[in-house]
C-alpha positions in Angstrom: 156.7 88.4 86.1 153.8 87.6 88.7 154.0 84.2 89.7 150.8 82.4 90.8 150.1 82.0 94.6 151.1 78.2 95.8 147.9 76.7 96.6 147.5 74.8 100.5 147.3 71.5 98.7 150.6 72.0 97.0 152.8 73.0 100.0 151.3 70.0 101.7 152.4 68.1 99.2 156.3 68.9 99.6 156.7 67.6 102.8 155.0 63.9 102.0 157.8 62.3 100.2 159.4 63.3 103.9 156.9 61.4 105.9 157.2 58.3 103.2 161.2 58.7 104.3 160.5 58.8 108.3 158.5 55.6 107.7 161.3 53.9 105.9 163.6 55.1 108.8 161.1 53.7 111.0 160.3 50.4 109.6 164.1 50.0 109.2 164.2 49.7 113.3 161.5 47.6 113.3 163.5 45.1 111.7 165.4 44.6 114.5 162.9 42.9 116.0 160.8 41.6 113.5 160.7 40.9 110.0 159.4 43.9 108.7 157.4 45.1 105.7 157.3 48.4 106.1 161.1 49.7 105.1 160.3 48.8 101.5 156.5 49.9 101.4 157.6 53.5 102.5 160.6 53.0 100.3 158.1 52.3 97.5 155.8 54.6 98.0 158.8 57.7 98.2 159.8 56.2 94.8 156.4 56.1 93.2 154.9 59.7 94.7 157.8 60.9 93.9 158.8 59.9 90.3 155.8 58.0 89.3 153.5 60.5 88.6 150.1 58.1 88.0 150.8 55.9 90.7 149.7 57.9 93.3 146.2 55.5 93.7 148.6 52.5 93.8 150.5 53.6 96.7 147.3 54.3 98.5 146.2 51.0 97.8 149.1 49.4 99.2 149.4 51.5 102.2 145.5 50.8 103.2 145.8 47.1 103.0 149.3 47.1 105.0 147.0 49.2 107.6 144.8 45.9 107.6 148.1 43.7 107.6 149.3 45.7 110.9 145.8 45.4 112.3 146.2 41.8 112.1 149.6 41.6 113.1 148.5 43.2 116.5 145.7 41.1 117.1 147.2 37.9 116.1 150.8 38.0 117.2 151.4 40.5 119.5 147.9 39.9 121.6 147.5 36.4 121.2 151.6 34.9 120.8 154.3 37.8 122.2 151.7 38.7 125.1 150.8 35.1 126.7 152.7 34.2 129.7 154.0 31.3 128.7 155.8 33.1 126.0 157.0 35.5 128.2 158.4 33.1 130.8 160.2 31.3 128.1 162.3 34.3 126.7 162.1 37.3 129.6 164.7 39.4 127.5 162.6 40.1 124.6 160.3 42.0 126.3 161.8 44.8 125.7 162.3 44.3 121.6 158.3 43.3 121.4 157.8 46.9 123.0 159.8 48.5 120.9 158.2 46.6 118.1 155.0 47.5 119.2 155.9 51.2 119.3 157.7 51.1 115.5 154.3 49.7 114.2 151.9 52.1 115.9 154.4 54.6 114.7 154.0 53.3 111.1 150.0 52.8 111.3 149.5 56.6 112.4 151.8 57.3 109.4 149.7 55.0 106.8 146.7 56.1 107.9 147.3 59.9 107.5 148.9 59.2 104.3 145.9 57.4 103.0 143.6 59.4 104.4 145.5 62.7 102.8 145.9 61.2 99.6 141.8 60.8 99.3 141.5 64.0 100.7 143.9 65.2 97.8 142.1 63.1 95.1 138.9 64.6 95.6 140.3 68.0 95.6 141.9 67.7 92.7 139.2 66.4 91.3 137.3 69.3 92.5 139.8 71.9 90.7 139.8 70.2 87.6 136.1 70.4 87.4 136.0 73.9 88.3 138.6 74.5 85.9 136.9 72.9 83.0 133.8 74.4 84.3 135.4 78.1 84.1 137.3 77.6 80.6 134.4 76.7 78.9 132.9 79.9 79.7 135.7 82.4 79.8 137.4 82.3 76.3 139.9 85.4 75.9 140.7 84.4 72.4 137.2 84.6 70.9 137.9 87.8 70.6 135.0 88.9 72.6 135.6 89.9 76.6 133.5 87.3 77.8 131.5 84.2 76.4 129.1 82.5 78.7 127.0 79.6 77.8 123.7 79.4 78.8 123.6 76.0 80.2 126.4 76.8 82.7 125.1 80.3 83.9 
């Protein structure tokens, strides 16, 4: 039996519930130095690409407004709080964890931000197959008994 060709959007698909896993892996070191959000939003969004078939929009969601959250979180706390001198005089040896901290989120942002930005890329070309696809099947019909049916309003 000839089995279809795997399309590019479907072998990209594979490897996401991988980068949802490194996230988690990241974010789990990040809560060493920090409480961290982002070991259970990659968790979640592993668990809902993966088994929760209409919640792919969902996860997006959530992963765009924790890109605004980490956005935040740099300007706020790590600019204005870990980065001021007085904070740094008064604890010298966590220099070092806010770096790394720094690092893990970064880390984590490019992560989000390819993820949402490939999940709309993926929407809209599925989107675009299903329309072609609809598009096709109403004018090829094998079973009408005739070779070919085309509508008028679609040629």
């Amino acid at each position: 039996m000839n089995q279809p060709a795997p399309s590019r959007g479907s072998a990209a698909v594979t490897y996401i519930p991988y980068i949802f896993l490194a996230g988690a892996v990241v974010g789990a070191v990040g809560c060493l130095g920090r409480a961290d959000y982002n070991l259970p939003v990659f968790l979640f969004g592993y668990v809902a690409f993966s088994y929760l078939r209409g919640q792919k929009h969902l996860v997006a969601a959530i992963f765009a407004f924790s890109v605004i959250v980490d956005l935040l979180w740099f300007f706020f706390i790590y600019l204005n709080v870990w980065m001021r001198d007085e904070y740094v005089n008064l604890a010298k040896w966590e220099t070092g964890i806010h770096k790394m901290c720094l690092v893990v989120t970064i880390i984590n942002f490019v992560l989000k931000v390819g993820l949402v930005s490939y999940s709309d890329c993926l929407r809209h070309f599925d989107l675009h197959v299903r329309q072609r696809s609809q598009k096709y099947s109403r004018r090829w019909k094998p079973w009408s008994g005739r070779s070919t049916q085309i509508s008028d309003s679609l040629a």
